[in-house]
N, C-alpha and C positions, 0 to 999 in steps of 0.2 A: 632717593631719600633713605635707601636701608642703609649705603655704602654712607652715610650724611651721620646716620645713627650710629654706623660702628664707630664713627672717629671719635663724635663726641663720649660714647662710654669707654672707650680707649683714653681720653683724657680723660674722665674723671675717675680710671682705676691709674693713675699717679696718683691722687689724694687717698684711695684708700689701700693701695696694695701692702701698705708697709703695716697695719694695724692686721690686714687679711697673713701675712706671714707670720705676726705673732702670736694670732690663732690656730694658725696651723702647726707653730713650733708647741704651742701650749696641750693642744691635740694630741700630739702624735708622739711627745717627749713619757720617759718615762718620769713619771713624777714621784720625789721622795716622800715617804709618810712619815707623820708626826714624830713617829716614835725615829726614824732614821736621822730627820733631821734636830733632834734635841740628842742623838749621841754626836753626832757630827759637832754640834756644836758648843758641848762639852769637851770633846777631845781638843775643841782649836785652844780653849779660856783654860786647856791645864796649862801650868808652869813646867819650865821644863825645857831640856833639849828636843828637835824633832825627833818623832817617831821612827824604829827602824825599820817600818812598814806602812805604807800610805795605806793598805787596806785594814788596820789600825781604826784609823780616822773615816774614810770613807765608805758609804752602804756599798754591798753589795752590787755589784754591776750585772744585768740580764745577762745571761750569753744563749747565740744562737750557734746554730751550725751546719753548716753545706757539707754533704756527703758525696764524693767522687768516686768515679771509677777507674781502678789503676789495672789494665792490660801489659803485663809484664812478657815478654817476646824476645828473640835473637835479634831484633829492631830496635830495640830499648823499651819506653813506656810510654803508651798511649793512654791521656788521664780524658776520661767523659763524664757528664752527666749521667743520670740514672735514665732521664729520656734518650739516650744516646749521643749528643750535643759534643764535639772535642773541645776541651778547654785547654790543652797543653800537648806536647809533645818533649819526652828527653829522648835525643838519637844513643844509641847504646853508645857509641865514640865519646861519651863522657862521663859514663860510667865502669866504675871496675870489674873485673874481672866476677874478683868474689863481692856481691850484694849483698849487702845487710840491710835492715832497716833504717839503722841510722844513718846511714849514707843519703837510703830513697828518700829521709824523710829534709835531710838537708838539701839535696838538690830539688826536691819539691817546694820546700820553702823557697828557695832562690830564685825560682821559675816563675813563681805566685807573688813573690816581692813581701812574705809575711816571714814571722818569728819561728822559728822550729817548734818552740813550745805551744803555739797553736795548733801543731799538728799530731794526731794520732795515726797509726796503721793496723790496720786490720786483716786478718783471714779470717772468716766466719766470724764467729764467736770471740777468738783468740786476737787479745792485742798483741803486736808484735813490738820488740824494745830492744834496742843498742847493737848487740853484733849477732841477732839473728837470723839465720840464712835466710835470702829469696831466690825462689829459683829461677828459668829465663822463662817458666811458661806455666804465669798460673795469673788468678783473676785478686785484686784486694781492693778492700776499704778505705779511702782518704778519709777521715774525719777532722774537717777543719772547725775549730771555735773561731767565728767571729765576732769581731768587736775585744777580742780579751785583751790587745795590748793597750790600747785607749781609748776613752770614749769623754770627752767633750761634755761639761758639767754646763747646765746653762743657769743660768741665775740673775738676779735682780739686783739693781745698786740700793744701798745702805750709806749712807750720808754719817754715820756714825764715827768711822777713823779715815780719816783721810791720807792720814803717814806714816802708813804701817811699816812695820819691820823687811830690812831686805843685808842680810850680812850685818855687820855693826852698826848700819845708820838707819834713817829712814825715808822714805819713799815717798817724792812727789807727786801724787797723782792729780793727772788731769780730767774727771767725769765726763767731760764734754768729750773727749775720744772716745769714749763707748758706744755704741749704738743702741739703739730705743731699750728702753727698763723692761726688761724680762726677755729678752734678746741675745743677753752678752755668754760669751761660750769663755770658759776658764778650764784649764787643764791643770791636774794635778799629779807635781813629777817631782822627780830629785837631780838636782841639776846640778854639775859637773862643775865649775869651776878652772881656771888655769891654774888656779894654788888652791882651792877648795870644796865644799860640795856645800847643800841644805835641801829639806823640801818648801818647794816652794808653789803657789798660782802662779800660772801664767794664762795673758790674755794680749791677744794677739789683735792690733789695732792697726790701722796705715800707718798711724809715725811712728808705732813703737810697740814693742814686745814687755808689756807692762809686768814687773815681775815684784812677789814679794813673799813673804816666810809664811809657809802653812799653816801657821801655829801666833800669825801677828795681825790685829786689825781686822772687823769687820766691814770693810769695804762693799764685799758684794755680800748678797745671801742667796746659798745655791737652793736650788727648787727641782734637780729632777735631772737624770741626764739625757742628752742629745739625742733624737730619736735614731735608729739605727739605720745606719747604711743602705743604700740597696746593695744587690748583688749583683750585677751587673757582669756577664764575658768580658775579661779581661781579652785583647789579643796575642795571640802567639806570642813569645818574648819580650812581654812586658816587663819593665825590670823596675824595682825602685833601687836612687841612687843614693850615698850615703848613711845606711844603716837606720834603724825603726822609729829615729827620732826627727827624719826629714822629709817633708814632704816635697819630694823631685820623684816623677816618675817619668816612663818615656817605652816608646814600641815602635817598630817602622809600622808603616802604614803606606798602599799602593793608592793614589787617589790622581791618577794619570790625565785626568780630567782638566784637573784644575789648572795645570801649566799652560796649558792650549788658550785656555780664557783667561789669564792673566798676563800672557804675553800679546793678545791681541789687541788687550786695553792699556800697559805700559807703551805699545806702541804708538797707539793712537794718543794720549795723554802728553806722553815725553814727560816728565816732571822730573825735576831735578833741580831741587832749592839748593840742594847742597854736591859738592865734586861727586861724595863718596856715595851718596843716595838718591835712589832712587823712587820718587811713592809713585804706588800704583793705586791704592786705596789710601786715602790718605783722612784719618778722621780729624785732622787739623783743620780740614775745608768742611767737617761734618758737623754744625758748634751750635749750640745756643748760649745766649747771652744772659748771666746771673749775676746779680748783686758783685759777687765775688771776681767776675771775670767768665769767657767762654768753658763754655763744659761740653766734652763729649755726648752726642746724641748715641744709645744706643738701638741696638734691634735688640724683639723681644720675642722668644724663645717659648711655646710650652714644652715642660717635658712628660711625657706619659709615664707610666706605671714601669713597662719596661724597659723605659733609657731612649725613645725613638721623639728625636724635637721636632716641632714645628716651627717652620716659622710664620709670624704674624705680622700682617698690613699689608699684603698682595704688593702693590705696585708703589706701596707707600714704605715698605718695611726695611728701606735703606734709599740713598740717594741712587746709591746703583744697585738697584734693585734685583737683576738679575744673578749679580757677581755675590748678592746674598744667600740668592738662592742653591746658586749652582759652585759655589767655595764656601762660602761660611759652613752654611747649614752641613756637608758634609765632614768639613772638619772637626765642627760640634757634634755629630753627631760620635763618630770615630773617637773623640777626648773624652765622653763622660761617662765611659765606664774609669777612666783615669780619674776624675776630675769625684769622681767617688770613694775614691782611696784616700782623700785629703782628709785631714784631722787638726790643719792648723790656721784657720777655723776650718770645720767641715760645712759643708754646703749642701741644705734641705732641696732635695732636685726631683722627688720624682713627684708627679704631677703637683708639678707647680709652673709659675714663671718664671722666667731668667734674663736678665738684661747683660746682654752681650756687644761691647763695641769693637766694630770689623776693621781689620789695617790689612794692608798687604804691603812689601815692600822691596827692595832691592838694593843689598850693600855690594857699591861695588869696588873690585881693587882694582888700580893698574898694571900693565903691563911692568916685566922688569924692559929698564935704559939702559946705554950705556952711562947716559948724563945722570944716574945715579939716583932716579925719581923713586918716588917711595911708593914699593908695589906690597906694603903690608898695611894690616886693617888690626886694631887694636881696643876692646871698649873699655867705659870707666865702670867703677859700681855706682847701681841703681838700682832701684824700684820702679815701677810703671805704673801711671797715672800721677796727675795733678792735684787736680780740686776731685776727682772723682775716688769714691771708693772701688779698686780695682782686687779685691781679695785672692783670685788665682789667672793664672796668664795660663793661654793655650798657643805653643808655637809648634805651625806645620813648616817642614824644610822641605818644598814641592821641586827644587834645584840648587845645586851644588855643583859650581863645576869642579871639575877631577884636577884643574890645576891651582888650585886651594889646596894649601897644606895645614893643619894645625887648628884654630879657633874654635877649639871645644867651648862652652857655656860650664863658669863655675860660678858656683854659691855657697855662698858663705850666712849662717842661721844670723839673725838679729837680734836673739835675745844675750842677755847677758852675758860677755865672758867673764869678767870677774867684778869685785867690788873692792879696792884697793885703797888701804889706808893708812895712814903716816900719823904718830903723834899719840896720844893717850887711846891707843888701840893695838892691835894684835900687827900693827906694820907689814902683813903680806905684800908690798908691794917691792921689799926684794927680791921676792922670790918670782918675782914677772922677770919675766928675759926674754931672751931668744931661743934658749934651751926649752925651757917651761913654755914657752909658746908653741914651740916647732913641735911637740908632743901630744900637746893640744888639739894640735889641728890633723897629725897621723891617724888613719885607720885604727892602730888597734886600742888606741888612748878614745880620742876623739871625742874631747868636753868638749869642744867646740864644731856642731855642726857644719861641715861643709862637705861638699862633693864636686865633680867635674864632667861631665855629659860630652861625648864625642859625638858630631853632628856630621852628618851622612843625608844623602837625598833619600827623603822617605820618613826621617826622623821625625815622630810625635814627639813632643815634650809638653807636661802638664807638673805647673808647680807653683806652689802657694807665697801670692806675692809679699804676704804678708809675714810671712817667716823669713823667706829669703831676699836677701839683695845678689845681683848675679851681675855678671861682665861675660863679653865674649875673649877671648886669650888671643894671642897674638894668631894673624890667620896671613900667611904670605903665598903672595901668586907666584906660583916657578914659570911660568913662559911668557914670553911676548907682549903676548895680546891682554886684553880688559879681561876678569872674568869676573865673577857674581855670585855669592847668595842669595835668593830670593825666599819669602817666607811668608805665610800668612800668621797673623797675631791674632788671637781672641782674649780680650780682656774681658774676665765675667765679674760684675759688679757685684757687690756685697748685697744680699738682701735681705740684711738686717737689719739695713740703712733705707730711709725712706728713696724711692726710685727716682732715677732721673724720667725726665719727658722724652720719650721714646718717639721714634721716628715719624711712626703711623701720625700723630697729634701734633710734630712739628711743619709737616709736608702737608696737611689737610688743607688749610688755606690756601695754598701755593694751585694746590691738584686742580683744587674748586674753580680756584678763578681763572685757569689757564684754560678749563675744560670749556668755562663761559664764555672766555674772548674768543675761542677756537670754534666755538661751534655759531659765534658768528662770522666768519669767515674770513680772520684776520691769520698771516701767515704764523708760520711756528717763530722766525726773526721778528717780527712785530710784537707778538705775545712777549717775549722774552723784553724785548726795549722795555714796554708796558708795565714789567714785573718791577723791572728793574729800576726804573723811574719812581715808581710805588712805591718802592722799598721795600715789596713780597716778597723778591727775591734780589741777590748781591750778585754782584757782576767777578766774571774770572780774577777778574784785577787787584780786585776787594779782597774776595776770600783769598787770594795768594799773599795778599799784605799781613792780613790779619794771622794767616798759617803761619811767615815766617817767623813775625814777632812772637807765636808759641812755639813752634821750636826753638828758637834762640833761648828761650824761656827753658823749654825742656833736656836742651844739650847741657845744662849748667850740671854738674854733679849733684844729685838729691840725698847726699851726703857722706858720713866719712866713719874710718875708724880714728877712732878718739875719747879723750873722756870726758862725761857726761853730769850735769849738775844735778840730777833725778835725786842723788842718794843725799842727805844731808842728816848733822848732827849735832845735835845741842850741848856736848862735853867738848873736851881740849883735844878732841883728835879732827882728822879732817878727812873724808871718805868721798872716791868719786868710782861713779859706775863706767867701765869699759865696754866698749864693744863697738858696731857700726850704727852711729845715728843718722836720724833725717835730720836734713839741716834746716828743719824746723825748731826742732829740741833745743834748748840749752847748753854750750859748751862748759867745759871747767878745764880752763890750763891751766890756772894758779894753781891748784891742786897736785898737778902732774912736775908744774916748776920746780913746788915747793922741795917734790920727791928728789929732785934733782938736786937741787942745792946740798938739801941734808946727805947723800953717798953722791958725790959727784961720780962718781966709777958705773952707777948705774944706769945702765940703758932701756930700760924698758919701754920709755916715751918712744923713745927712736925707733926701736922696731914697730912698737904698736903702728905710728904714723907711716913707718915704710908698708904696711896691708895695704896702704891705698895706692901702690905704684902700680902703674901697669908693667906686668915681667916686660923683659927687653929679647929673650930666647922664646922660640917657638917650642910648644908641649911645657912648658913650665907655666907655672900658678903663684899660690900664696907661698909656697914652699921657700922659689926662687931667692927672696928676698932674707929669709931665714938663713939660709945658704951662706950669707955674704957675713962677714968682718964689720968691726963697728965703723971702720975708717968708709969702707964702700957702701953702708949704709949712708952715713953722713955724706959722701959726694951726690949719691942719687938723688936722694932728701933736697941739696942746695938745687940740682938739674933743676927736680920739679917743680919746687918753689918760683925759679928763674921762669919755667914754661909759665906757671901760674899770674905774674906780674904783665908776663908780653900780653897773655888771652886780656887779662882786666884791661888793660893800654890800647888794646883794640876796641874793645866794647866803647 
């Protein structure tokens, strides 16, 4: 009767978890006062160009601060806690000769994956700055500001402007992508551009990176910001990738365990719907049936105070129960000190709950032939998740084999690259190219977030799916024989969004009755016929029909770069928003047409649409196609399209 009770109040916190999050957001947030939010929102109703400081416009931000200890040696530098705890290591072999502070304080930021300017150094009393000596054997101060580079505004929808200002037009928004009223997280930045810059919100939603002018439209109303982070151990060589505006972060991680229990069950399974994959956990076969279509069930997570999860529903708290136990739970646990560093949206974790759905999987390549078979592996861009809200992905790479060459993971940001208009407006859309792109996307420019992650056996990666869309790069097998990636996936669900029905509350019926017909003495093949009959439970056959018809579903591209019908305008000009959309959004190619007709010389459509090619060389990315001439743009361009017509022909 007790195990009878947990399930049903396990189902009835689905009805109320999502109201208990907003209490705890409302809780725990710093909230702004009267007087803060009447400057705020006098700075938005002046006239006027943006501000040339968002801290202008915005209250003051709390900042806190973690203080370290830096053991400086003929070893290099050992960084601890004040308990004694090591949080870092630099081997001297990457530092020079002669030490200064500015050095220490840059390769400390790099190590920590934060800003320099968050960083202070210390001897005693005495700050140290710029090219002041350190020597190889003395004791100093880390003083880190946390939270100074961003911190996540949360606020309420305002029904008041609906189409606010974004570059010269205005901005379609859709209210129903936001999550529940007093929920929604907005960030306030000044944002790059390919031909331009503005301050702008951004609000980071599964189809879209909502964006609009700091200074246009009451849309939301802020109330306070995002409660702050934990602090959480970072492991050893943590790095973030991409520079302070991207959330990708990644560390190896030794979790030796997990391969032993995941090849035991790939073996026994065999699954392979498709040549190149292989599932081992497959949450295609893990579904509940909604209005909408099958949803991911997931497992539900507490996390404690200091980062250490539980998992909950014992022998209910996945289908495979064990492989929850003894794989998931340790890879979550391992990801969320990463999974703390996110900012786009950030994610309220410590003692709360967290709905996480379990994959594990197997891409595999062939061997090279002499008959010329094709021993590479290539992905499209995408996001992960369907019908579910999926706000950051955790993937562990538990196996790599060594005869894999190449298939780093890159990503590319989803908000805006530019807003480009033709006609009784300011025309930047000459000034889009291949030149003005490829600069775009380089390091030292880099309006347009993107990055590329090298994958290795061991490799953690933790990143926000809602920012990024990612692909894997071309990955070619050098020998003979099959070889494989294998990787466990955690998809941690938004819970700002009301929760799905979690595992425990799916499986209870099933547990109950099997437990009833067993404990009358019917075998465990009988119980099952029983089930199945019933229709308690689906039979292998089923759920494999029903898996494939969603992945077919899921292999389809979940969208593109392209331009975008968001931005519109009530004058003689005509303005379309660029960047990678879901192909849920709205397209605009008249727009892009039109651009074309009026400077036929103009390519910028053509490059924008070659981002979505997968390179054809191993180690190249978006670059690749930047690379090429307008003539071997346009050949690729015709290839793709060609591939695109056979896939439809098939379906």
């Amino acid at each position: 009767s007790s195990r009878l009770h947990d399930f049903w109040g396990q189902n009835s916190q689905v009805m109320t978890e999502g109201s208990q999050y907003r209490d705890a957001l409302r809780e725990r947030m710093t909230a702004f006062t009267e007087e803060e939010l009447a400057k705020l929102q006098e700075a938005q109703d002046e006239d006027g160009d943006s501000p040339s400081s968002l801290s202008k416009v915005l209250p003051q931000a709390p900042t806190r601060y973690q203080v370290t200890s830096l053991a400086v040696s003929d070893e290099g530098v050992l960084a601890t806690t004040l308990a004694g705890t090591e949080i870092f290591q630099i081997p001297k072999s990457r530092m020079p000769e002669s030490l200064t502070a500015a050095t220490l304080i840059e390769l400390a930021a790099d190590t920590l994956g934060v800003a320099q300017t968050s960083l202070t150094l210390w001897e005693g009393a005495q700050e140290l700055v710029g090219a002041a000596g350190i020597g190889w054997s003395c004791i100093l101060t880390l003083r880190e500001a946390l939270d100074e580079d961003l911190r996540p505004i949360v606020c309420r929808r305002n029904q008041a402007d609906p189409e606010p200002m974004l570059g010269e037009g205005m901005v379609q928004i859709n209210l129903a992508d936001f999550p529940q009223d007093g929920c929604i997280q907005t960030i306030a930045e000044q944002r790059r551009y390919v031909t331009g810059e503005e301050h702008c919100w951004l609000i980071y939603t599964k189809q879209q990176v909502v964006s609009y002018h700091l200074r246009s439209g009451d849309v939301l109303q802020a109330i306070g910001y995002f409660p702050p982070a934990p602090v959480w151990k970072l492991p050893s060589g943590t790095r973030r990738w991409g520079g302070r505006r991207s959330d990708v972060w990644s560390t190896h991680c030794d979790l030796p365990q997990i391969q032993k229990l995941l090849d035991q069950h790939a073996a026994l399974t065999n699954d392979r719907p498709i040549p190149r994959y292989q599932m081992i956990v497959d949450p295609n076969q893990f579904v509940t049936e909604t209005p909408t279509g099958p949803v991911w069930i997931p497992c539900d997570f507490d996390i404690s105070a200091d980062g250490s999860p539980k998992l909950l529903g014992g022998p209910l708290s996945h289908a495979e129960p064990h492989l929850a136990q003894d794989v998931a739970l340790p890879v979550l646990k391992a990801a969320l000190p990463l999974l703390a560093k996110l900012r786009r949206p950030q994610l309220l974790l410590q003692e709360r709950r967290l709905q996480v759905v379990f994959k594990a999987q197997r891409i595999i390549v062939p061997g090279r032939r002499s008959d010329g078979s094709d021993s590479e592996y290539v992905g499209l861009w995408h996001v992960d998740g369907h019908r579910e809200h999926v706000a950051a992905v955790v993937l562990y790479y538990y196996n790599v084999d060594e005869e894999l060459k190449g298939g780093d993971m890159e990503f590319c940001g989803r908000e805006p690259m530019d807003i480009l208009g033709i006609g009784d407006c300011s025309n930047n859309f000459e000034e889009f190219g291949r030149h003005s792109l490829r600069a775009a996307l380089r390091e030292e420019e880099r309006r347009v977030t993107n990055c590329r992650v090298p994958i290795c056996k061991g490799t953690l990666l933790v990143f926000s799916n809602y920012q990024m869309a990612h692909r894997v790069l071309r990955m070619v097998n050098t020998s003979a024989r099959e070889a494989s990636r294998d990787f466990v996936a955690l998809f941690v669900l938004d819970p700002a969004f009301p929760p799905l029905r979690p595992a425990a509350s799916v499986l209870a019926n099933s547990f109950l009755m099997r437990r009833a017909l067993q404990s009358r003495g019917l075998s465990f093949s009988n119980v099952t016929n029983i089930q199945e009959f019933s229709g308690d439970r689906q039979s292998p056959v089923a759920l494999k029909l029903r898996r494939n018809a969603m992945l077919k579903e899921q292999l389809r591209p979940t969208g593109e770069f392209c331009g975008g019908a968001q931005v519109v305008t009530a004058g003689n000009g005509c303005y379309t928003m660029i960047g990678w959309l879901h192909h849920l959004l709205e397209r605009d190619e008249e727009t892009l047409e039109q651009m074309e007709e009026n400077l036929p010389t103009w390519k910028g459509t053509k490059y924008l649409k070659a981002l979505n090619l997968p390179p054809k060389n191993e180690g190249r990315g978006l670059s690749e196609v930047l690379s090429l001439n307008n003539s071997e743009v346009e050949q690729r361009l015709r290839e793709w399209d060609e591939q695109a017509e056979v896939f439809q022909d098939e379906e």
